[in-house]
C-alpha positions in Angstrom: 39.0 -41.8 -31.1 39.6 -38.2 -31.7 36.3 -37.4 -33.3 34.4 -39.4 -29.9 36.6 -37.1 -27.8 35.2 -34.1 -30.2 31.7 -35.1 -30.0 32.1 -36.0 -26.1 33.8 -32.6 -26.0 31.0 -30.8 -27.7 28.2 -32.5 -25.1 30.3 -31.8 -22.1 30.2 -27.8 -23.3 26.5 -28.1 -24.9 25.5 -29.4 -21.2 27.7 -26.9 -19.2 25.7 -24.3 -21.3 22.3 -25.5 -20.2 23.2 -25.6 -16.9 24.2 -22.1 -16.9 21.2 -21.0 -18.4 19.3 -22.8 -15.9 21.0 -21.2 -13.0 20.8 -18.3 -14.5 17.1 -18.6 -15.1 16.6 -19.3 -11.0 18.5 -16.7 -9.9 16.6 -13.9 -12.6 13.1 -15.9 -10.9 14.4 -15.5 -7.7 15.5 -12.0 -7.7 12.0 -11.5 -9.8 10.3 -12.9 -6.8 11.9 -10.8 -4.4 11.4 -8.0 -5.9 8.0 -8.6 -6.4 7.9 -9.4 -2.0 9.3 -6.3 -1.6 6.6 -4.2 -3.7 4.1 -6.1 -1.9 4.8 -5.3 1.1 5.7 -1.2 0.1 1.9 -2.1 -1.3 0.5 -3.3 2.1 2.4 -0.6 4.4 0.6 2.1 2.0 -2.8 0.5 2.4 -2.2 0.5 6.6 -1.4 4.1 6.1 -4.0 5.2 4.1 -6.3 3.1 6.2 -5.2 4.7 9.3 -5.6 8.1 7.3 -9.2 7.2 6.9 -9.7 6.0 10.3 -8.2 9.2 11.7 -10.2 11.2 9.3 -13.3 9.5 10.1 -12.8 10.5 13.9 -12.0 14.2 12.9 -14.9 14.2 11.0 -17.4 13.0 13.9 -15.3 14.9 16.7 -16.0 18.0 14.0 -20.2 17.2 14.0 -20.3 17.2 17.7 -18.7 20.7 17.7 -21.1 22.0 15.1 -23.9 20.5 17.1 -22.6 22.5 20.3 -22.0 25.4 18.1 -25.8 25.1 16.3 -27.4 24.5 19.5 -25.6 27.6 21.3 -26.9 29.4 17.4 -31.1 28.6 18.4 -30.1 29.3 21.8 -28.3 32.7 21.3 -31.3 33.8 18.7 -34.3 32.6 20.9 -32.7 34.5 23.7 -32.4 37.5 21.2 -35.6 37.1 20.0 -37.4 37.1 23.8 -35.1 39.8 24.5 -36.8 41.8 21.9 -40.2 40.9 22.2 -39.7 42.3 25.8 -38.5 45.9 24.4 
């Protein structure tokens, strides 16, 4: 009798064990997976930003040509002007 209450003992203890683990296990998987959320979307909030960076940029940058159009155009002008100007001296 006492060695059946030994071994039943032992199984009760072995299976307590792996349950533990097992929980254990889930949580560490769970947490894993949260963390691994969280990084994604830290990931995704620095792609929007460095999207709307570019985007911004890419605005600037045409916003910029049309002023060095205006600014070449008023160039030509200014130098033909010059140049007529000279021509009549």
């Amino acid at each position: 009798m006492a060695f059946v209450a030994g071994s039943l003992g032992r199984e009760f203890k072995s299976r307590n064990e792996l349950t533990f683990r097992q929980r254990l296990l889930q949580e560490q998987r769970a947490e894993r997976d949260r963390r691994e959320r969280r990084e994604e979307v830290a990931d995704n909030a620095s792609d929007m930003m460095d999207f709307a960076v570019s985007v911004l940029t890419s605005t600037e940058v045409a916003e910029f040509k049309v002023e060095l159009d205006t600014y070449e155009t008023a160039t030509v002008e200014a130098l033909q002007e010059n140049e007529r100007q000279l021509d009549f001296v």
